[in-house]
N, C-alpha and C positions, 0 to 999 in steps of 0.2 A: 504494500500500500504506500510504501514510503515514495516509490516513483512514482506513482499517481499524484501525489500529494505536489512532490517536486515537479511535475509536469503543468498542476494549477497554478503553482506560483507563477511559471512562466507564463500561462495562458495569460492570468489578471497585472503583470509588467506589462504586456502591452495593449492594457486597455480595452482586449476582447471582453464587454461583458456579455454581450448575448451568446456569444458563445459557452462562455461560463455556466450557464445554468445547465445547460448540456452536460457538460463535462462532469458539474458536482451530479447528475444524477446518476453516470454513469459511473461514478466512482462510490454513489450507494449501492445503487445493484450490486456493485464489485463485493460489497461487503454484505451486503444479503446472500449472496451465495457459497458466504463463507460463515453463515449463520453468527456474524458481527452485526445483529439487529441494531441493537443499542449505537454502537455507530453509525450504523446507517441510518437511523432516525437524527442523529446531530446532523448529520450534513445535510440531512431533506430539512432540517428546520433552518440551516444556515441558505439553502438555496429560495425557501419559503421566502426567508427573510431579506433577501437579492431583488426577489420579484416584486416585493412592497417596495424596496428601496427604489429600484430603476423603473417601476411601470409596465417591465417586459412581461405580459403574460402569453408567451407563443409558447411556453414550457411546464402551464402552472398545473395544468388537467395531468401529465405525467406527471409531474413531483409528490400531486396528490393519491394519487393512484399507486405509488412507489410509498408512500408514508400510508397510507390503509393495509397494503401489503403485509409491511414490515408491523403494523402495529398488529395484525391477527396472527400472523406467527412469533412476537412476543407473548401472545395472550396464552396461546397455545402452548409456551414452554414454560409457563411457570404450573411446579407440582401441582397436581390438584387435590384439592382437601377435598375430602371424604364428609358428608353430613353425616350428624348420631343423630337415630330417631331418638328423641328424647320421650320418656314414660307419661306415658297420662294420667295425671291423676284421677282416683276415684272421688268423684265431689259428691 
């Protein structure tokens, strides 16, 4: 991920932002498929956060779709507790 990361810095030196959104979502995917949800939800909120900044929404329906994604297979990984029927009382 570390070249991905070194590869953004480049992109945003020169000033491509539209291209940028791009780029952070495919460097979420990168990390969805590496089941690094929890990253990948930083950088879909860091790219959310691009598209409020700049007004560019050509990108926003995939970022959001990419952050639904990731957040139902976060849901899905954490344990799941067991309900106890609890006893009824006799009233």
């Amino acid at each position: 991920m570390y070249k991905s990361r070194q590869g953004l810095s480049g992109l945003r030196a020169t000033g491509a932002e539209l291209a940028r959104m791009y780029a952070l979502a495919l460097l979420a995917e990168a990390y969805g498929t590496r089941e690094q949800v929890k990253e990948g939800l930083a950088v879909l909120a860091a790219a959310l956060a691009i598209a409020d900044e700049t007004e560019e929404r050509y990108y926003e329906v995939e970022l959001y779709r990419l952050k639904g994604t990731f957040t139902f297979q976060q849901e899905n990984q954490k344990p799941k507790v067991k309900s106890q029927k609890l006893p009824i009382p006799n009233l």
